[in-house]
Structures are given as C-alpha cells and as structure tokens.
N, CA, C and O atoms as a Tripos MOL2 file, in Angstrom:
@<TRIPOS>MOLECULE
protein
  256   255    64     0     0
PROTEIN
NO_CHARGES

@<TRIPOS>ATOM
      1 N          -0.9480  -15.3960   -7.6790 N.3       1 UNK1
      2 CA         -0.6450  -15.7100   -6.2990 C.3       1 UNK1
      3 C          -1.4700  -16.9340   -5.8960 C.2       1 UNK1
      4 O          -2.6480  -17.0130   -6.2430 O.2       1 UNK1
      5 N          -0.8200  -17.9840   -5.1000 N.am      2 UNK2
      6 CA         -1.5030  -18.9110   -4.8330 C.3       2 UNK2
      7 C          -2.6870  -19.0650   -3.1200 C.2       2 UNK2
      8 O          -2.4940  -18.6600   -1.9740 O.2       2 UNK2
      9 N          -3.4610  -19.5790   -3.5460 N.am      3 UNK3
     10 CA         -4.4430  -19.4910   -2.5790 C.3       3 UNK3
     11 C          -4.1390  -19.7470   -1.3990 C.2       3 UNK3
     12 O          -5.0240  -19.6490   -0.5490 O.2       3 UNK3
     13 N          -2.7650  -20.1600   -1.0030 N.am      4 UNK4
     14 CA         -2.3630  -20.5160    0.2130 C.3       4 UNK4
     15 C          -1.6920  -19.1090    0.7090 C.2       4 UNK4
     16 O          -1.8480  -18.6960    1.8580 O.2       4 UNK4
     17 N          -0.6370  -18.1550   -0.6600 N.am      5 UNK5
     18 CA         -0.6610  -16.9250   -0.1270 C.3       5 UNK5
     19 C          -1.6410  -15.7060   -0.0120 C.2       5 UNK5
     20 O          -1.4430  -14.6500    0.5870 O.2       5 UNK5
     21 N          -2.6170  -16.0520   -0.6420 N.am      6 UNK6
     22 CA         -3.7540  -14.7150   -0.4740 C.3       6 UNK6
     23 C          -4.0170  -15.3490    0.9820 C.2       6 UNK6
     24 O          -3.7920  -14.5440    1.8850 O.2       6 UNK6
     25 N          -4.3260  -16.2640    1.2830 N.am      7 UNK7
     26 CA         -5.2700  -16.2710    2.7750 C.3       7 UNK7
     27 C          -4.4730  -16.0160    3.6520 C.2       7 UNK7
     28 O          -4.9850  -15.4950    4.6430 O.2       7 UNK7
     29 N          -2.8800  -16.2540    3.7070 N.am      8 UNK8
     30 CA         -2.2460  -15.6970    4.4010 C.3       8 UNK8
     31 C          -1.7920  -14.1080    4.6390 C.2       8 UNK8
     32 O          -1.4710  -13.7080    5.7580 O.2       8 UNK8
     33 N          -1.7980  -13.5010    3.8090 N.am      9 UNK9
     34 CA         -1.6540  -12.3490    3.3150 C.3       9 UNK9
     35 C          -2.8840  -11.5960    4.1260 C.2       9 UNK9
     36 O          -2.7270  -10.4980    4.6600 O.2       9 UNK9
     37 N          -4.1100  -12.3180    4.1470 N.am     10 UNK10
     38 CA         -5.4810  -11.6100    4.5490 C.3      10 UNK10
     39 C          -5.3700  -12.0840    5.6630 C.2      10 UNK10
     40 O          -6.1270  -11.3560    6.3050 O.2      10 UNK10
     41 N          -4.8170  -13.0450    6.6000 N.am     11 UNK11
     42 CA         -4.9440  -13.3250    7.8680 C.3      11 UNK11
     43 C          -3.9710  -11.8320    8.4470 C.2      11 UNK11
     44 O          -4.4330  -11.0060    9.2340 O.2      11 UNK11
     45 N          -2.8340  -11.7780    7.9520 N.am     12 UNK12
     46 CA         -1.4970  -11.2680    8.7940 C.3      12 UNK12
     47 C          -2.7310   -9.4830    8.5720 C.2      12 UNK12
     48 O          -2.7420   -8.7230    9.5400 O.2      12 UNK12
     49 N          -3.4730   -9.1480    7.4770 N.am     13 UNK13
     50 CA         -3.8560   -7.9780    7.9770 C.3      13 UNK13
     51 C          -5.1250   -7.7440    8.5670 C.2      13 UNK13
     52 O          -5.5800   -6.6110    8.7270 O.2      13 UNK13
     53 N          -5.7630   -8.8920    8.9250 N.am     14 UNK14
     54 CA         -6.4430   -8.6030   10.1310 C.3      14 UNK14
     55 C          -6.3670   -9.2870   11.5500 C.2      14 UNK14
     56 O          -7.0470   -9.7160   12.4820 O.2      14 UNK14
     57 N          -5.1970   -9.1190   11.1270 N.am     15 UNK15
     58 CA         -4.1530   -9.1210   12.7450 C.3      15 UNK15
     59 C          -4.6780   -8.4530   13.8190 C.2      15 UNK15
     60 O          -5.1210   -7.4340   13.2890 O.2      15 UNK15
     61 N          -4.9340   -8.3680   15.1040 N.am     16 UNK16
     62 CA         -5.3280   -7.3920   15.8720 C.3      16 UNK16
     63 C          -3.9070   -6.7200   16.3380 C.2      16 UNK16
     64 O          -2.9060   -7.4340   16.3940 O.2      16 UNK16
     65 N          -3.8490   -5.3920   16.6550 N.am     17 UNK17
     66 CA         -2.6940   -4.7850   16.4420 C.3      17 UNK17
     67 C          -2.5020   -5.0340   18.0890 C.2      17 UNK17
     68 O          -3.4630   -5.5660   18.6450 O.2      17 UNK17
     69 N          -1.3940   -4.7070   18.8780 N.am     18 UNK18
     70 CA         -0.7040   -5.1300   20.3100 C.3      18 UNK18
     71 C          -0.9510   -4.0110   20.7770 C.2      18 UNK18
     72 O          -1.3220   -4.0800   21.9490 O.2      18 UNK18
     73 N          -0.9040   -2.9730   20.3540 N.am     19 UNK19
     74 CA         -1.3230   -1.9330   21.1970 C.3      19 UNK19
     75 C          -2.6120   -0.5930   20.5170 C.2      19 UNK19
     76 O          -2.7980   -0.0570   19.4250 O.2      19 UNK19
     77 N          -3.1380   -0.5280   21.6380 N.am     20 UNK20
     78 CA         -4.6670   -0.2660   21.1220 C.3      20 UNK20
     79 C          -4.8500    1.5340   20.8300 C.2      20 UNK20
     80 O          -5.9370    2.0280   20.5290 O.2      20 UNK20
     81 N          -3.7300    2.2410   20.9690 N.am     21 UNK21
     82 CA         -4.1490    3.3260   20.0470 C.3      21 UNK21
     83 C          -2.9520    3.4270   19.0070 C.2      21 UNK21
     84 O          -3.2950    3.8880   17.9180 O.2      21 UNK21
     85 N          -1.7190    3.1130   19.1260 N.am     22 UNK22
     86 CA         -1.0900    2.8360   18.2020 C.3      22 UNK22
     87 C          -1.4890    2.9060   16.5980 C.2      22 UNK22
     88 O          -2.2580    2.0010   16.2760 O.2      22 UNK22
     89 N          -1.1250    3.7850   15.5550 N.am     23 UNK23
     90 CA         -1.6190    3.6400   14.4160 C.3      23 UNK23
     91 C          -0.5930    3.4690   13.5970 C.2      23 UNK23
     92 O           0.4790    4.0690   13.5170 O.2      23 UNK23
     93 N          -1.2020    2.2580   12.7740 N.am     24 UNK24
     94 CA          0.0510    1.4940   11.7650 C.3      24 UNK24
     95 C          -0.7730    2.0590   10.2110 C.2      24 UNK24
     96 O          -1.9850    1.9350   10.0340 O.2      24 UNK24
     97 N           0.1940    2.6880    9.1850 N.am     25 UNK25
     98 CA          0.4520    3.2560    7.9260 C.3      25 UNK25
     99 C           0.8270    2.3670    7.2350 C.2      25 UNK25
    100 O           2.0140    2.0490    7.1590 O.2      25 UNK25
    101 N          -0.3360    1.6590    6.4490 N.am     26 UNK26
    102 CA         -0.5500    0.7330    5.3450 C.3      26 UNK26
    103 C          -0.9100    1.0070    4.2980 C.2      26 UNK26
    104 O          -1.4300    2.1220    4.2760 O.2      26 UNK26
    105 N          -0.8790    0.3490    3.0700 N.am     27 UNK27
    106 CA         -0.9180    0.5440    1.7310 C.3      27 UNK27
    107 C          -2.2000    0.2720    1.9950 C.2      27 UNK27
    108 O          -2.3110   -0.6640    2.7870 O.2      27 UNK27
    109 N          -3.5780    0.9030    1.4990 N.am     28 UNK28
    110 CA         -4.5770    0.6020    0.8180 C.3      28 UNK28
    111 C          -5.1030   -0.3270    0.3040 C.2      28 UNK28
    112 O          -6.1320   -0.9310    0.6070 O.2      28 UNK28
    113 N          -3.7700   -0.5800   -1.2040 N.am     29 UNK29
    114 CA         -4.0930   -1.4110   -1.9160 C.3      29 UNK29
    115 C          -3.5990   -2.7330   -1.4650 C.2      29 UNK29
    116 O          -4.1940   -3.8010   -1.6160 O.2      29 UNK29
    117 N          -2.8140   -2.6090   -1.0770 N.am     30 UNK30
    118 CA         -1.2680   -3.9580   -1.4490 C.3      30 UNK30
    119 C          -1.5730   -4.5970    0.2630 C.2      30 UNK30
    120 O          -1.7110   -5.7760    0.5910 O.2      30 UNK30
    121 N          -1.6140   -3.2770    1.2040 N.am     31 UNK31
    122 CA         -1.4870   -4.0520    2.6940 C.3      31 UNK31
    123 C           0.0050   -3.9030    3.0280 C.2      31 UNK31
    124 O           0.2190   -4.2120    4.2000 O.2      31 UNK31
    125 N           1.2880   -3.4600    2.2370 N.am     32 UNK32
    126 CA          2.6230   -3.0380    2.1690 C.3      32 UNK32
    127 C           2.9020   -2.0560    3.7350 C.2      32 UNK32
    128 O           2.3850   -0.9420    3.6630 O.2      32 UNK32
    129 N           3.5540   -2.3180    4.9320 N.am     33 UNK33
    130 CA          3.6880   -1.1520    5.4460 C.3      33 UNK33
    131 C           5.0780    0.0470    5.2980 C.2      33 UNK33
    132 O           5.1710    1.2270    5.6350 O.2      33 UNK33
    133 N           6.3440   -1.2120    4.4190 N.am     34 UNK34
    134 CA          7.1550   -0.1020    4.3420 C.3      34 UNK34
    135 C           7.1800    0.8000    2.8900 C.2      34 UNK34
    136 O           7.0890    0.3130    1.7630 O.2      34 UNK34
    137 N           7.2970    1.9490    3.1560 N.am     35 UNK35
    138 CA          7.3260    2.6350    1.6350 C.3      35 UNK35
    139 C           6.1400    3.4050    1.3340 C.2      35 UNK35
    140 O           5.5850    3.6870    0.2720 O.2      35 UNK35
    141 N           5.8450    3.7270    2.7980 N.am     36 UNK36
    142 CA          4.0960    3.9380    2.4770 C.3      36 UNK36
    143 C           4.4110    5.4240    2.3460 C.2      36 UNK36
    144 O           5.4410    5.8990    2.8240 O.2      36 UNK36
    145 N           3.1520    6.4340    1.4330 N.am     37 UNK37
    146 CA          3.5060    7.4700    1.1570 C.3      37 UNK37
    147 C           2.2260    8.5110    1.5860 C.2      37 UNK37
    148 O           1.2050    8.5950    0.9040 O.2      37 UNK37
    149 N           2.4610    9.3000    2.8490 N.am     38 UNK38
    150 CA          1.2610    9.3570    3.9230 C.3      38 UNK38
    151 C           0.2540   10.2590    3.0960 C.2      38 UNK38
    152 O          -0.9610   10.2350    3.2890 O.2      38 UNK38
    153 N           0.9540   11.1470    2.0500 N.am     39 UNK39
    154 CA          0.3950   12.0820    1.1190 C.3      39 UNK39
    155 C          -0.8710   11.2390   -0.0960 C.2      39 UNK39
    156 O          -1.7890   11.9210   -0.5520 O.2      39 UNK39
    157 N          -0.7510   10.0140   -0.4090 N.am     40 UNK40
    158 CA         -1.6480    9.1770   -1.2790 C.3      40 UNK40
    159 C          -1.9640    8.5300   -0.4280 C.2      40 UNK40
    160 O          -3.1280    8.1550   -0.5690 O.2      40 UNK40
    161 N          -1.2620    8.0020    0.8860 N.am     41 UNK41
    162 CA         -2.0280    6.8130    1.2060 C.3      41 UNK41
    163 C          -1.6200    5.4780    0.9120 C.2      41 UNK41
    164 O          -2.2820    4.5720    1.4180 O.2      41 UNK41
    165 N          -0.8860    5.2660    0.3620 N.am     42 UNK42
    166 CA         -0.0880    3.7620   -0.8490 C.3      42 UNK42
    167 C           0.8500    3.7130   -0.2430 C.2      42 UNK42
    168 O           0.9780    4.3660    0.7930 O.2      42 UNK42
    169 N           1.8190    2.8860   -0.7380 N.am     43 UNK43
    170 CA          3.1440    2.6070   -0.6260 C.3      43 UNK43
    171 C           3.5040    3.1040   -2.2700 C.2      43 UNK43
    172 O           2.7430    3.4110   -3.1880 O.2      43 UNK43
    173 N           5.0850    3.0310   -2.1910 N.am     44 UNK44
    174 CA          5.9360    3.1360   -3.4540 C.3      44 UNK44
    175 C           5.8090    2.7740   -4.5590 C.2      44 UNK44
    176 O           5.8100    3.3440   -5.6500 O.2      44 UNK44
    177 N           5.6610    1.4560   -4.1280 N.am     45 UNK45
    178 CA          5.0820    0.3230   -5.7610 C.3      45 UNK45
    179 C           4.1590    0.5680   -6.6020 C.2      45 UNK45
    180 O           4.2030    0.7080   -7.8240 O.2      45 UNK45
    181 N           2.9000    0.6350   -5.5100 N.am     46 UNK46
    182 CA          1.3910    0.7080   -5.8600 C.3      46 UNK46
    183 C           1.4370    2.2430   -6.7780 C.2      46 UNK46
    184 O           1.0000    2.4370   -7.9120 O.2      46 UNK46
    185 N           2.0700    3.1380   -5.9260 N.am     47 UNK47
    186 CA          2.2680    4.8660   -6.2690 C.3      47 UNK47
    187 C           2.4830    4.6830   -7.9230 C.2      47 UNK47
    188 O           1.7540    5.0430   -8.8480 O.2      47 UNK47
    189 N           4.1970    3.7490   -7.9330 N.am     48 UNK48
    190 CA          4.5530    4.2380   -9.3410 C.3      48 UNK48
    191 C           3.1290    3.6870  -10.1470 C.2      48 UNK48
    192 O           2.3500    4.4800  -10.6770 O.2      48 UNK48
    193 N           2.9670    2.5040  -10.1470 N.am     49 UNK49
    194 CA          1.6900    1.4600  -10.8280 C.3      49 UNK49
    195 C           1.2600    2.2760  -11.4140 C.2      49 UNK49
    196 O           1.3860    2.7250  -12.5530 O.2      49 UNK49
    197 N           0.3790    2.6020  -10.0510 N.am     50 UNK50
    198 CA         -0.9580    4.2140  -10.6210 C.3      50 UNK50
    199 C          -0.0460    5.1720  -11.5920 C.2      50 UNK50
    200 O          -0.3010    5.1050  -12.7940 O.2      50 UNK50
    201 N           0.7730    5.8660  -11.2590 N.am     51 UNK51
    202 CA          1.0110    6.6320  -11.8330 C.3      51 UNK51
    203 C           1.1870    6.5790  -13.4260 C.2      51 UNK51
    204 O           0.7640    7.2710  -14.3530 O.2      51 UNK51
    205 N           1.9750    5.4830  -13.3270 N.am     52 UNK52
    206 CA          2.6010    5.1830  -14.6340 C.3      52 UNK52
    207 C           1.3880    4.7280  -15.4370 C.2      52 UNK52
    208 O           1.5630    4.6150  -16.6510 O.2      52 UNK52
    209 N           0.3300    4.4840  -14.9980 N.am     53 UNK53
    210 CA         -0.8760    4.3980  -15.6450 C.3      53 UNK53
    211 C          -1.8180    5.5710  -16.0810 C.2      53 UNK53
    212 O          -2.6530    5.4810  -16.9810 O.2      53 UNK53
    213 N          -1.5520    6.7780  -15.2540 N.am     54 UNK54
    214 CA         -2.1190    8.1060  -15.1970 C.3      54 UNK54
    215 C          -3.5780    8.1540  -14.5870 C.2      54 UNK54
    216 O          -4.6020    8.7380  -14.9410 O.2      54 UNK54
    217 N          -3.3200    7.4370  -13.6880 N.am     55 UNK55
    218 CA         -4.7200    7.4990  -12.7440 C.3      55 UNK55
    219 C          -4.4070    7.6560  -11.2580 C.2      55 UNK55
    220 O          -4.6450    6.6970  -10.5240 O.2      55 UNK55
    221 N          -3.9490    8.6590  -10.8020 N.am     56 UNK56
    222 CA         -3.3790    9.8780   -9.6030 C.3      56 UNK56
    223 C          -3.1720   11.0730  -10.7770 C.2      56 UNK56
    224 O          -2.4160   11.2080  -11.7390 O.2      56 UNK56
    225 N          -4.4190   11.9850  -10.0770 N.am     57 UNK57
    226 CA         -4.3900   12.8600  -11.1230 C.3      57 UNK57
    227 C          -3.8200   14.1130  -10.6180 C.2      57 UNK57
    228 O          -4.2830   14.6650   -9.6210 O.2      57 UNK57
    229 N          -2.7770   14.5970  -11.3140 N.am     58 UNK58
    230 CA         -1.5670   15.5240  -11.2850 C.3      58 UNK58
    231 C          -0.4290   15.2230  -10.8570 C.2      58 UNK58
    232 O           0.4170   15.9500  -10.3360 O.2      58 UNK58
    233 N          -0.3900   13.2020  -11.2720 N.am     59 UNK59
    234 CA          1.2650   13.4960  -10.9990 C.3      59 UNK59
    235 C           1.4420   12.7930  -12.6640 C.2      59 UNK59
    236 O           0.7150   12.1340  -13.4070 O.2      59 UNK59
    237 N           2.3910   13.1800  -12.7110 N.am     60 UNK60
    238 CA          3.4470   12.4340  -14.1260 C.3      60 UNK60
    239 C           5.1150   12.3200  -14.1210 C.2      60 UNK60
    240 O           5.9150   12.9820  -13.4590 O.2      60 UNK60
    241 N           5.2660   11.6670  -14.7110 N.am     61 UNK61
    242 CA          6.4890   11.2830  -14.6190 C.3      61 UNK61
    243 C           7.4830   12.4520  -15.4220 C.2      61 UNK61
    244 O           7.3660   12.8080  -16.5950 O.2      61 UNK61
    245 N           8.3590   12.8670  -14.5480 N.am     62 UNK62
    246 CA          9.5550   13.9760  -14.5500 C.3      62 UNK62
    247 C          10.1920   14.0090  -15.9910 C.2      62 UNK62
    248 O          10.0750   12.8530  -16.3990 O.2      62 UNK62
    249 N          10.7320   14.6740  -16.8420 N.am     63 UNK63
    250 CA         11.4180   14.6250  -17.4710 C.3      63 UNK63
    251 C          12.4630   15.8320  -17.6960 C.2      63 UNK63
    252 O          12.1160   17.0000  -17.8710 O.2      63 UNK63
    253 N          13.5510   15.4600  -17.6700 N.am     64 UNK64
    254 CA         14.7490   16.5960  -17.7340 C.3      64 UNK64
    255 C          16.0210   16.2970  -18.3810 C.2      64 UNK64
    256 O          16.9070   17.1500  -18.4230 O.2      64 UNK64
@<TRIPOS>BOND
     1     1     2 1
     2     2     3 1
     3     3     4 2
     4     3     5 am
     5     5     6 1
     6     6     7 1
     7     7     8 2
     8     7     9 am
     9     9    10 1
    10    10    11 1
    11    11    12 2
    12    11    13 am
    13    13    14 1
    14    14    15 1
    15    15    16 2
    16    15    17 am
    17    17    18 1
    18    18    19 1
    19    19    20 2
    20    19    21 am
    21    21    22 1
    22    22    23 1
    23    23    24 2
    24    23    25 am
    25    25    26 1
    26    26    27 1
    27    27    28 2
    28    27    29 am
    29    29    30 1
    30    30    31 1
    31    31    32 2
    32    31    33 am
    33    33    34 1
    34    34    35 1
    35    35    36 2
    36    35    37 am
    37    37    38 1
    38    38    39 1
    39    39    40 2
    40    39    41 am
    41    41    42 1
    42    42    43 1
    43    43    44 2
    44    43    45 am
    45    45    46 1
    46    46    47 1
    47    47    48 2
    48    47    49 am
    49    49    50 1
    50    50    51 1
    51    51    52 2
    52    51    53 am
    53    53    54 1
    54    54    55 1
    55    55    56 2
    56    55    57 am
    57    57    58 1
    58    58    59 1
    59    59    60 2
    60    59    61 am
    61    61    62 1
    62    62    63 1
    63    63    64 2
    64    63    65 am
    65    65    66 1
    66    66    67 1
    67    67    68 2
    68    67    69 am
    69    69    70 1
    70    70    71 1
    71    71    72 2
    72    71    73 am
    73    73    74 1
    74    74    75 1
    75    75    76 2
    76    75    77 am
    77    77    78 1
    78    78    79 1
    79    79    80 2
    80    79    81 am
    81    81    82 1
    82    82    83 1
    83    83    84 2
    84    83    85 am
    85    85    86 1
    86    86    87 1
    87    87    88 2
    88    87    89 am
    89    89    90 1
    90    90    91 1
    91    91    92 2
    92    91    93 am
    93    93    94 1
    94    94    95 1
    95    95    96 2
    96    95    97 am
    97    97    98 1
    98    98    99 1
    99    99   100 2
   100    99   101 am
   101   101   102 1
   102   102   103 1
   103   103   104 2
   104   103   105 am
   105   105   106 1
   106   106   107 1
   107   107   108 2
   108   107   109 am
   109   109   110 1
   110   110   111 1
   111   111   112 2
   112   111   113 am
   113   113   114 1
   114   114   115 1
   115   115   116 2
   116   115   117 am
   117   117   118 1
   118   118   119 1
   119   119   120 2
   120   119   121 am
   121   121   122 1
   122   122   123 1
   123   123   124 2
   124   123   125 am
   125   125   126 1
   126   126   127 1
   127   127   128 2
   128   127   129 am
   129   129   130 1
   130   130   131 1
   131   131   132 2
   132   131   133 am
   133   133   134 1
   134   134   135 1
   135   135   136 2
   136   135   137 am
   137   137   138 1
   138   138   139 1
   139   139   140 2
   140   139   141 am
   141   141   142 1
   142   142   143 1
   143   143   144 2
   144   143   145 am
   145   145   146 1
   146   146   147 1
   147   147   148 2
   148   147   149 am
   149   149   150 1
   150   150   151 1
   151   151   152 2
   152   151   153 am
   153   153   154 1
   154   154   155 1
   155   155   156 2
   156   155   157 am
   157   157   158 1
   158   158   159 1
   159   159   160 2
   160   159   161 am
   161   161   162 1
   162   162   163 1
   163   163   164 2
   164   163   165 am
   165   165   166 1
   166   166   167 1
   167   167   168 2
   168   167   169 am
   169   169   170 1
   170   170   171 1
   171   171   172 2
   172   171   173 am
   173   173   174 1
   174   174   175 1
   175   175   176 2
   176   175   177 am
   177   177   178 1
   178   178   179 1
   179   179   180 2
   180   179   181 am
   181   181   182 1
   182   182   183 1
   183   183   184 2
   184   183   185 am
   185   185   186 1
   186   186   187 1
   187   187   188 2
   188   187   189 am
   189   189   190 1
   190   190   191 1
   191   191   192 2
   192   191   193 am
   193   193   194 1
   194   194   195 1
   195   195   196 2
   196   195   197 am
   197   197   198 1
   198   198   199 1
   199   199   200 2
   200   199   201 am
   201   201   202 1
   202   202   203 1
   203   203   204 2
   204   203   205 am
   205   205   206 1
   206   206   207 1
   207   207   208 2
   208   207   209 am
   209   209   210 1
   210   210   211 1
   211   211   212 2
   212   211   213 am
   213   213   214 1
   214   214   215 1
   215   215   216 2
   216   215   217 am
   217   217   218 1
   218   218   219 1
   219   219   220 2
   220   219   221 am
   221   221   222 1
   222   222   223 1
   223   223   224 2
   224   223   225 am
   225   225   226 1
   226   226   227 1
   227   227   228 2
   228   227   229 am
   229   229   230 1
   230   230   231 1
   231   231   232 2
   232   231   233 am
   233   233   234 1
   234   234   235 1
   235   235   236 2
   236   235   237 am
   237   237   238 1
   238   238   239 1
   239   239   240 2
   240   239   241 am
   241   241   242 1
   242   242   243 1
   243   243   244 2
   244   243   245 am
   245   245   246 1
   246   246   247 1
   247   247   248 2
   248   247   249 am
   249   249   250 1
   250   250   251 1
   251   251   252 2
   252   251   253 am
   253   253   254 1
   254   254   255 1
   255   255   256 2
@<TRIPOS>SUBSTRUCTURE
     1 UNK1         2 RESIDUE 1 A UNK
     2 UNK2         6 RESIDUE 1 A UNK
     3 UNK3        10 RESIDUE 1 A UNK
     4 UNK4        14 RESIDUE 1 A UNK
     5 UNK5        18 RESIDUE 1 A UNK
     6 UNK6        22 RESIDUE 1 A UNK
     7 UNK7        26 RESIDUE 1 A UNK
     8 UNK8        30 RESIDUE 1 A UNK
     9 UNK9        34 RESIDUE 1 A UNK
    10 UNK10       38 RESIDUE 1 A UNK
    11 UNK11       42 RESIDUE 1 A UNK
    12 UNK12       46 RESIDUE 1 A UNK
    13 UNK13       50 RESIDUE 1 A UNK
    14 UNK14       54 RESIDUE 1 A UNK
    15 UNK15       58 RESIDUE 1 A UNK
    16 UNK16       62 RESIDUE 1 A UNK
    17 UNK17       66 RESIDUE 1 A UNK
    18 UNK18       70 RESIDUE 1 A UNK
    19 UNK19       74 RESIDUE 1 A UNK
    20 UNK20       78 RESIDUE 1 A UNK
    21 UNK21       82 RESIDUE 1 A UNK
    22 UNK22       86 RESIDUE 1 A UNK
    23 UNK23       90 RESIDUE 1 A UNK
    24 UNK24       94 RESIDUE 1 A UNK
    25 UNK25       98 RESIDUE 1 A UNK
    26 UNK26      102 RESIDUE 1 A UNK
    27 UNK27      106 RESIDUE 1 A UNK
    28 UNK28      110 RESIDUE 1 A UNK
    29 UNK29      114 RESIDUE 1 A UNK
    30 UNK30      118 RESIDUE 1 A UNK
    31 UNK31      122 RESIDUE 1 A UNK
    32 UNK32      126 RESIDUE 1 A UNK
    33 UNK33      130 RESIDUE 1 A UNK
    34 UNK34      134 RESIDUE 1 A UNK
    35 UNK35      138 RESIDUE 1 A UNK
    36 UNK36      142 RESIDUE 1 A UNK
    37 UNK37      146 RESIDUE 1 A UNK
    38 UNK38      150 RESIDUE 1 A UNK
    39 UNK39      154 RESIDUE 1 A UNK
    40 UNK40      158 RESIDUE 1 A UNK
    41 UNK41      162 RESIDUE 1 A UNK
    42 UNK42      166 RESIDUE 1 A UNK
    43 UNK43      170 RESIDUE 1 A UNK
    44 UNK44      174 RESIDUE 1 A UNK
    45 UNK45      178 RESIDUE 1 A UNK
    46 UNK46      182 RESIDUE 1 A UNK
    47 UNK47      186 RESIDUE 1 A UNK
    48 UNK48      190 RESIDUE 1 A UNK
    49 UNK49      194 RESIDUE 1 A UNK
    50 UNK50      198 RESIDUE 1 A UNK
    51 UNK51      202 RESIDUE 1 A UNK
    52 UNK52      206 RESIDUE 1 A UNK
    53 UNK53      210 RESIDUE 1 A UNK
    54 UNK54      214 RESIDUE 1 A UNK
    55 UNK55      218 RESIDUE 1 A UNK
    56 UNK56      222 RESIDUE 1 A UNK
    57 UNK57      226 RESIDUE 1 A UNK
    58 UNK58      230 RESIDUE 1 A UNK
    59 UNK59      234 RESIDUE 1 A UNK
    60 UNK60      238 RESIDUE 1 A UNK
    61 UNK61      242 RESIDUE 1 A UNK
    62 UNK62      246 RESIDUE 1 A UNK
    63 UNK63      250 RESIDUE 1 A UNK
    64 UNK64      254 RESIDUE 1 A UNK
C-alpha cells in the first residue's frame, strides 16, 4: 500500500465521529466497518485470514 493510502486510511479513522454517543463497529485490524462480526470483533476478511491460518482458536473450516 502506498504511503499516500496508509495516511489516508489513518486520517478517515481518526475521524471524530458526528454524533457523540453513537457507537460505530469496526474491524480491529483492517478499520473495515462493513462485514464486521460483533462475536470476534473483525470483519469477514480479516475473520477468514485468521482462520484459515488457525489462529481464532476453535474455529476451522467446515467440511461435508
């Protein structure tokens, strides 16, 4: 990623939010807000990542 998008990327999330108790559900890792998964904490992407790496411990991938 180029240095013009990381700083942008880090500006837009420390955004001050418009309304002051309002709580916005963000990825952790990524900063992602759609796809977020309130049970890990992540979004979708980040979820499979980890997973598929086996570091979220007790999930694995389905087989049937």
């Amino acid at each position: 990623m180029s240095t013009k998008a990381k700083e942008y990327k880090a500006k837009a999330l420390k955004k001050k939010s418009k309304y002051a108790t309002r709580v916005y559900n963000r990825c952790e890792l990524c900063g992602r807000a759609r796809g977020y998964l309130r049970h890990y904490g992540i979004c979708r992407i980040c979820f499979r990542k980890l997973a598929s790496m086996g570091e979220i411990p007790g999930v694995k991938k389905s087989v049937w």
